[in-house]
C-alpha positions, 0 to 999 in steps of 0.5 A, a space after each residue: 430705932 433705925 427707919 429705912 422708909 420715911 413716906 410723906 402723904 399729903 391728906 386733904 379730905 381723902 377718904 375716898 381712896 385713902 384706906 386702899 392707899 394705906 393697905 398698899 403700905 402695910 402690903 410692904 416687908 414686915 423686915 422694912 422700918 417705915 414711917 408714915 408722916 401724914 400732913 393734912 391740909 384740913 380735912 373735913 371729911 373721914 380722913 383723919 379718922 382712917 389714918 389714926 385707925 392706921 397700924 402695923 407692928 413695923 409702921 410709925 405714924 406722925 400725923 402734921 395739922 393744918 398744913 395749907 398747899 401741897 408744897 408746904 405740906 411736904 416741906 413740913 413732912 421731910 422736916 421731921 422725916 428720920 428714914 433713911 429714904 424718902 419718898 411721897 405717895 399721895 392718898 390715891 396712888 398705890 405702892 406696888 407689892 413689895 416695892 420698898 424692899 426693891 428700892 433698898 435692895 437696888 440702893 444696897 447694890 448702888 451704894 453711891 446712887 443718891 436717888 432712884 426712878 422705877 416704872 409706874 402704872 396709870 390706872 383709871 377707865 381710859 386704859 388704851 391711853 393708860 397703856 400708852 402713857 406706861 408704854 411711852 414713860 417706860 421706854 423713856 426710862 432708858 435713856 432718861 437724863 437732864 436734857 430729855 427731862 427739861 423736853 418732857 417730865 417723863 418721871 412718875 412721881 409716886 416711884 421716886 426714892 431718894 437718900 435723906 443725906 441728898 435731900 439735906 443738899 438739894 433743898 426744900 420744894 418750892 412753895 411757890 408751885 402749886 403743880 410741879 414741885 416735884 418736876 422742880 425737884 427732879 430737874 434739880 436732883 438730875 442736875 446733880 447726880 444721875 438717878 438710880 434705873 429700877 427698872 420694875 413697877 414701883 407703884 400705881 397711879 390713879 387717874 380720875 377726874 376729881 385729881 388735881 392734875 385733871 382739874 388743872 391741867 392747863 395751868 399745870 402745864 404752863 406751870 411746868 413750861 415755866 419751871 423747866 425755863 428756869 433751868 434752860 432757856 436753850 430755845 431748842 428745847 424750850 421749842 420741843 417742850 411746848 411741842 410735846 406739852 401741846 401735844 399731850 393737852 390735845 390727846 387729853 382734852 380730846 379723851 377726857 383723860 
């Protein structure tokens, strides 16, 4: 059977926000093949129980064991992915209404397009600064490319796509990240083939306080500083990264964001 999404989802005691994050998947084109690769680092909690109640006539399910550490548990999951676009969607974002049929519909007009970046919708309690950071990611869109991304990751993860044949050529993510794998990865597509622009919301992305991002959110800034270095050491821009990267830490410790 032919798969037009595969969608990796990285679990480790999710049950919180897991089923919500399901519901959206199952809330996609009926018309649309979609596999979901569940790879679980361990999870002690329900986890395990929501994702095997999981079912939908036109969704199949893989579930990967024991898959310690973010990066690996995705390099895991796009080993065995069969779709004919990939993406990852952690267990408490959110696809947007009718977003996979948007991505292939803009990939269908764009035949020679390797990959795709849309708009994404922080959503959380601190909705001023949610607002701002939509606003600002947004209009940034436009005039994305390699020289803005190495200033500041401007991509919003959860709504990337990418065509399996352009993974196969990019490689793996980096097992040595615990953070940025993905800021990685983008600095590593854009270096190749400009991303596909969709400009409509593609997904939401839950900011709380138990995410990863917030619980870590110095040494994933100096983990990020450190990976866009690896792919230019022009001082410039290594200059204006640790300007806009001071700045964002500030407005976030300030606001608890």
């Amino acid at each position: 059977m032919f798969i037009d999404f595969s969608i990796i989802v990285p679990t480790l005691n999710s049950a919180k926000y897991l089923q919500q994050t399901l519901n959206s998947i199952k809330q996609q084109d009926k018309k649309l093949n979609i596999e979901c690769i569940f790879s679980d680092g361990g999870s002690s909690d329900n986890t395990i129980q929501i994702i095997k109640d999981f079912n939908e006539i036109n969704i199949s399910k893989i579930i990967l064991y024991e898959q310690i550490g973010l990066s690996k548990a995705l390099n895991s999951g796009f080993k065995v992915a069969n779709g004919n676009y990939l993406t990852f969607l952690n267990s408490d974002d959110l696809l947007a209404p009718d977003a996979l049929h948007k991505v292939k519909y803009n990939f269908e007009k764009s035949e020679h397009s390797k990959w795709s970046v849309g708009l994404c919708e922080n959503f959380g309690k601190k909705n001023l600064i949610n607002k701002i950071v939509n606003f600002y990611k947004s209009k940034s869109l436009n005039i994305l490319d390699f020289k803005l991304l190495c200033i500041n990751n401007i991509i919003s993860q959860p709504s990337v796509y990418w065509k399996n044949s352009f993974f196969q050529k990019v490689g793996s993510f980096d097992e040595q990240l615990k953070y940025n794998m993905d800021y990685d990865m983008w600095l590593r597509m854009i270096s190749i083939s400009k991303p596909l622009r969709i400009y409509s919301t593609l997904s939401y992305f839950r900011r709380h306080n138990s995410s990863l991002s917030h619980q870590n959110l110095l040494k994933q800034f100096f983990e990020k500083y450190e990976t866009m270095k690896k792919y230019n050491k022009n001082i410039i821009f290594i200059f204006l990264h640790i300007i806009i990267s001071s700045i964002v830490i500030l407005i976030y410790k300030i606001s608890n964001y």
